[in-house]
C-alpha positions as CSV (number, residue, x, y, z in Angstrom):
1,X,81.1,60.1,74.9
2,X,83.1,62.8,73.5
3,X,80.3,65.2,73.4
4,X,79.9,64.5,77.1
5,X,83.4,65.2,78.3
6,X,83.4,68.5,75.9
7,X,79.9,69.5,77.8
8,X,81.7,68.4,81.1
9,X,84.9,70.4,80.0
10,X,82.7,73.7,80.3
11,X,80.6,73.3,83.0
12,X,83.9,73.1,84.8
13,X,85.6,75.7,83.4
14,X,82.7,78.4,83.8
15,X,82.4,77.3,87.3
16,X,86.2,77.5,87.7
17,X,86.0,81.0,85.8
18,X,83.2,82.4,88.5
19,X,85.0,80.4,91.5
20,X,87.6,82.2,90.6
21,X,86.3,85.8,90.4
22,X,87.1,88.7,93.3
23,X,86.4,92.1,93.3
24,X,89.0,94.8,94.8
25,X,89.0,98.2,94.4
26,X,89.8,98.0,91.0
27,X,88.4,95.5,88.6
28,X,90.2,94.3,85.3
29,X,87.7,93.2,82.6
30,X,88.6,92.5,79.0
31,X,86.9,94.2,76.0
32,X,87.8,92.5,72.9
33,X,91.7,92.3,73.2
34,X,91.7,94.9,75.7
35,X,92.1,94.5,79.2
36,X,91.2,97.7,81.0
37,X,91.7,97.8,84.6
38,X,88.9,100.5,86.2
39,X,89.5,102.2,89.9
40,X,86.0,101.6,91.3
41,X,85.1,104.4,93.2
42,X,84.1,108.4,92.3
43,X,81.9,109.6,89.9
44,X,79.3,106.5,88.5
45,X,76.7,107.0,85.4
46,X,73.7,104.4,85.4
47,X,72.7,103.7,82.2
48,X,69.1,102.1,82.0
49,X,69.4,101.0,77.7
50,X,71.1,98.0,77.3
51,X,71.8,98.4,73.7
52,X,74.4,101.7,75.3
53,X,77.9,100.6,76.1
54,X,78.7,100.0,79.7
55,X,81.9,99.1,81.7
56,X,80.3,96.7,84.5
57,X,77.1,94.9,84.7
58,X,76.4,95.0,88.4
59,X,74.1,93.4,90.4
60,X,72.9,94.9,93.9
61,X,72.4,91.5,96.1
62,X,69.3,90.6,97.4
63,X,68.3,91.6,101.3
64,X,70.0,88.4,103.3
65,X,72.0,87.2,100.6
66,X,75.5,86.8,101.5
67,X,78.5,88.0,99.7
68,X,78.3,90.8,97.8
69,X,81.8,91.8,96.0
70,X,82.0,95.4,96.8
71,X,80.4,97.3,99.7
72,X,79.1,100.4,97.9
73,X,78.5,104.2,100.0
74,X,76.6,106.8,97.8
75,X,78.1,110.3,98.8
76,X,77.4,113.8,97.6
77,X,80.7,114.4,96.1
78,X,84.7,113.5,97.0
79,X,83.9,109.9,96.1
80,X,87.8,108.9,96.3
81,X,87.6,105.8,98.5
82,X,87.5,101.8,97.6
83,X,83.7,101.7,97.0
84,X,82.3,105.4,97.4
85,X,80.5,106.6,94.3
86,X,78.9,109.9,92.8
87,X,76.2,109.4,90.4
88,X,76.7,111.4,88.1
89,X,74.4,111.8,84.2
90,X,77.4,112.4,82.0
91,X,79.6,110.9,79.9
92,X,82.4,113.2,80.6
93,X,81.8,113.3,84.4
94,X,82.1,109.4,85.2
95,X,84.6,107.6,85.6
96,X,83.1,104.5,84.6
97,X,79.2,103.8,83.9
98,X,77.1,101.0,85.0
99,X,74.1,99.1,84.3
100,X,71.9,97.3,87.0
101,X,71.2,93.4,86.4
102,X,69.5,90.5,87.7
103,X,72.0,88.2,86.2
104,X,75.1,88.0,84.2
105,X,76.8,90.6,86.1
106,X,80.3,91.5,86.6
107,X,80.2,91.4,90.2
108,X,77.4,92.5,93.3
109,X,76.8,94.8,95.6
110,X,76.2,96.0,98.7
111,X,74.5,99.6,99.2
112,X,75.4,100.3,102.8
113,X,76.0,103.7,104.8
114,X,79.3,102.9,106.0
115,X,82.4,101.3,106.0
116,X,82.5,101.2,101.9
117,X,85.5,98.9,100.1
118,X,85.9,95.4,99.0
119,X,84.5,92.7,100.7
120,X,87.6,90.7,100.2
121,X,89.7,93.4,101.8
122,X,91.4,90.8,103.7
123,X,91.0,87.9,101.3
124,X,94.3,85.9,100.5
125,X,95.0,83.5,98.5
């Protein structure tokens, strides 16, 4: 019985933890004991080795799925709106790096050619 209500305990808490989870333009995530809270627009490096450190695990959402965190608009350069990014291939160019998932991501996204930003612009609580 206990090791029921302990399995119970975190199915409920993970879905709690997700339920939970939105996406502005800036996303806190913890790293150990650091919380580090990223501004997620401009320059963007993609890194294809999962063994090299990135900040977001990011999944682009499926055609016809619905929801997607973040609306995302790849532009040449001036990336300095809520979901507008610059791929860029170095280290000391991005602003924060990203790898593309199918699960366990951070959050989802939308590729679109306008109208970039949070999907929960007008979200309230």
């Amino acid at each position: 019985m206990k090791r029921l209500l302990l399995i119970l305990l975190f199915v409920f808490a993970g879905i709690a933890c997700f339920a939970q989870r939105v996406v502005n333009c800036d996303f806190t995530k913890e790293y150990g004991c650091e919380i580090v809270t990223i501004n997620l627009f401009g320059n963007v490096k993609v890194v294809t080795d999962e063994k090299e450190f990135v900040n977001f695990r990011v999944r682009i959402a499926k055609e016809g799925e619905c929801c997607p965190d973040l609306f995302v608009k790849t532009v040449i350069d001036n990336a300095d709106e809520c979901g507008e990014w610059h791929f860029v291939k170095s280290d000391k160019d991005a602003r924060f790096s990203v790898i593309f998932v199918e699960e366990f991501e951070d959050f989802t996204i939308r590729l679109v050619s306008s109208n970039p930003g949070s999907a929960y612009e007008d979200f309230t609580y």
